[in-house]
C-alpha positions in Angstrom: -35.6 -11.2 67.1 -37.9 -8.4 67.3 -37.0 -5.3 69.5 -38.7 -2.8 71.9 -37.8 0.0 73.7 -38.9 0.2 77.5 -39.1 2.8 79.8 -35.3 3.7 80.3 -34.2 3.0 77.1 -33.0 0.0 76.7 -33.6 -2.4 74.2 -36.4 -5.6 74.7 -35.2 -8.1 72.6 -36.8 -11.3 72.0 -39.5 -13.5 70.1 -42.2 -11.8 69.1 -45.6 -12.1 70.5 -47.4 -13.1 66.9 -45.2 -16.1 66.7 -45.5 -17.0 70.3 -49.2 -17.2 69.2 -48.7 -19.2 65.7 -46.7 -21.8 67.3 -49.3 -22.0 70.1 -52.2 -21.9 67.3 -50.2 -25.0 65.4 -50.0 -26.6 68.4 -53.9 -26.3 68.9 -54.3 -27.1 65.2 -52.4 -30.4 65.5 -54.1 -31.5 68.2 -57.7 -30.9 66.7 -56.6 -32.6 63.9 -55.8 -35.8 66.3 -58.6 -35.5 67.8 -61.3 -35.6 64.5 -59.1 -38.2 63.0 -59.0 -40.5 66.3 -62.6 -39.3 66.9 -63.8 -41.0 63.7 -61.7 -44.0 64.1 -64.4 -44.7 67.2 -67.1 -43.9 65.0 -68.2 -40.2 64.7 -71.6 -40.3 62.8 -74.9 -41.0 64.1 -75.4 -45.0 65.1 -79.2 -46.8 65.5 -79.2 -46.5 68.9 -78.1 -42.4 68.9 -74.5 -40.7 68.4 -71.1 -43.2 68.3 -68.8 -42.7 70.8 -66.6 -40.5 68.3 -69.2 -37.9 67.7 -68.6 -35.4 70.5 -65.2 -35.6 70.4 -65.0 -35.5 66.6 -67.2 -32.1 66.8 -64.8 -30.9 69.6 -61.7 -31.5 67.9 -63.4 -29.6 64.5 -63.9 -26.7 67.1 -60.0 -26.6 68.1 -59.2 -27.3 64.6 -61.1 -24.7 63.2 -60.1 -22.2 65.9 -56.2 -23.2 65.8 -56.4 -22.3 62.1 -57.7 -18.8 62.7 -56.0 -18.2 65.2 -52.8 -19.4 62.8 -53.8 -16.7 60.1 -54.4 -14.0 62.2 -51.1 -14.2 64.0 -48.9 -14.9 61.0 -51.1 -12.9 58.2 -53.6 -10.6 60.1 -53.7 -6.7 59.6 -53.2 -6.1 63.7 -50.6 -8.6 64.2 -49.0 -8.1 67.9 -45.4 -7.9 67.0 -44.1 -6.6 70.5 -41.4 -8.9 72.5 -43.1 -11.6 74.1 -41.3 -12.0 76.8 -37.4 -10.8 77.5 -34.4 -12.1 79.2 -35.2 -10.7 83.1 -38.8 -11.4 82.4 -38.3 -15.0 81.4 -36.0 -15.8 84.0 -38.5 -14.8 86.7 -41.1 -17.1 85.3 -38.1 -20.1 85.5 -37.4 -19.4 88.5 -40.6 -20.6 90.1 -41.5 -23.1 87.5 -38.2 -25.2 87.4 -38.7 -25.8 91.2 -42.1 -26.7 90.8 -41.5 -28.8 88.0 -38.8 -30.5 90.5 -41.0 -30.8 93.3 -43.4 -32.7 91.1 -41.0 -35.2 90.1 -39.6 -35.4 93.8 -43.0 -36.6 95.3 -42.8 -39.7 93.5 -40.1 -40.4 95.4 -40.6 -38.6 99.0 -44.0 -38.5 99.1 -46.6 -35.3 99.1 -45.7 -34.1 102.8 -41.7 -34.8 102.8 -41.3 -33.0 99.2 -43.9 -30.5 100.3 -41.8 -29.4 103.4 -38.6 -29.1 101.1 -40.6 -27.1 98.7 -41.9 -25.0 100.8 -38.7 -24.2 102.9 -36.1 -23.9 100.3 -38.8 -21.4 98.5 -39.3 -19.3 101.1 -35.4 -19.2 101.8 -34.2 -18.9 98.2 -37.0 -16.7 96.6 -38.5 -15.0 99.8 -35.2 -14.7 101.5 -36.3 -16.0 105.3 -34.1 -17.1 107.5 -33.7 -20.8 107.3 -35.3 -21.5 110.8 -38.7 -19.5 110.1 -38.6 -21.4 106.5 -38.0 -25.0 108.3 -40.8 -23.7 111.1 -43.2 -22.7 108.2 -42.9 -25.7 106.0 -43.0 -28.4 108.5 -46.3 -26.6 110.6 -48.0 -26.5 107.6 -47.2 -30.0 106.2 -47.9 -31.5 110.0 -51.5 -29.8 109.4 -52.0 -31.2 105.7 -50.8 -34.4 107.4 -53.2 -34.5 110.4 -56.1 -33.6 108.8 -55.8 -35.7 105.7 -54.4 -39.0 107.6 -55.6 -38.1 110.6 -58.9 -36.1 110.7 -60.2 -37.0 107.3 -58.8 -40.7 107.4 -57.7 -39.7 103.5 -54.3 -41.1 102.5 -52.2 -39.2 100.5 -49.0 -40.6 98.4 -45.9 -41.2 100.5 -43.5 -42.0 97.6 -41.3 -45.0 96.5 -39.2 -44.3 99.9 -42.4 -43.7 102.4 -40.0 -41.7 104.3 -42.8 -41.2 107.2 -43.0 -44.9 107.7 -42.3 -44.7 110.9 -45.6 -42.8 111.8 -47.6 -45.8 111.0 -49.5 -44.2 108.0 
């Protein structure tokens, strides 16, 4: 755990940013490597009739290799290193607290559909995070997922998904 001090005083603790970025770099490294191994599997060299279907990919992937690997150096060996807290406790928490509800609303529109999980999203964001009242959050998200409806179904004549339940079966879309 590296540590900083912020403007009061107290203590950042945390992982530091250079191995944020070397795990991020081996990441990039690994899947460059997949990529030029895969690549040349479908044939990356130069065919009779022009390139195989493995050649642009295999140069791509010896791009993000290449550049996962310096990136990897720098981060773990490099003179300028960036060893300041990445990210800290209150910092981290923020960023959760939007992404685990969007994470859930993605998995709940296999179920409910894009305009049913939409309206949930919407409402319980606005009451939770924005702190609404719960009737200007249920008035928000169901005017604006009646719009997406009517001009996608409606307007456009462009279905969207309505989940394993189609709970707006009923409307005859």
């Amino acid at each position: 755990m590296e540590h900083d001090e912020i403007s009061d005083g107290a203590p950042r603790t945390g992982v530091a940013t250079n191995k944020v970025e070397a795990v991020v770099a081996a990441i990039m490294l690994t899947i460059g490597v997949v990529v030029i191994i895969e690549s040349r599997k479908l044939g990356a060299g130069w065919t009779s009739d022009g390139p195989g279907s493995g050649y642009f990919p295999f140069y791509i992937g010896l791009i993000i290799a290449i550049s996962g690997a310096g990136i990897l150096y720098q981060s773990l060996f490099g003179k300028e290193k960036n060893t300041e807290v990445f990210v800290d406790l209150v910092q981290l928490k923020r960023v959760l607290s939007v992404l685990l509800p969007a994470v859930l609303y993605v998995l709940v529109i296999g179920f409910l559909g894009i305009y049913v999980s939409s309206a949930i999203y919407i409402a319980l964001f606005m009451i939770i995070l924005g702190k609404y009242s719960w009737m200007k959050s249920v008035i928000a998200a169901l005017a604006v997922n009646t719009l997406f409806f009517m001009m996608f179904e409606v307007w456009f004549r462009v279905p969207l998904f309505k989940g394993a339940f189609d709970p707006l079966a009923f409307l005859g879309y």
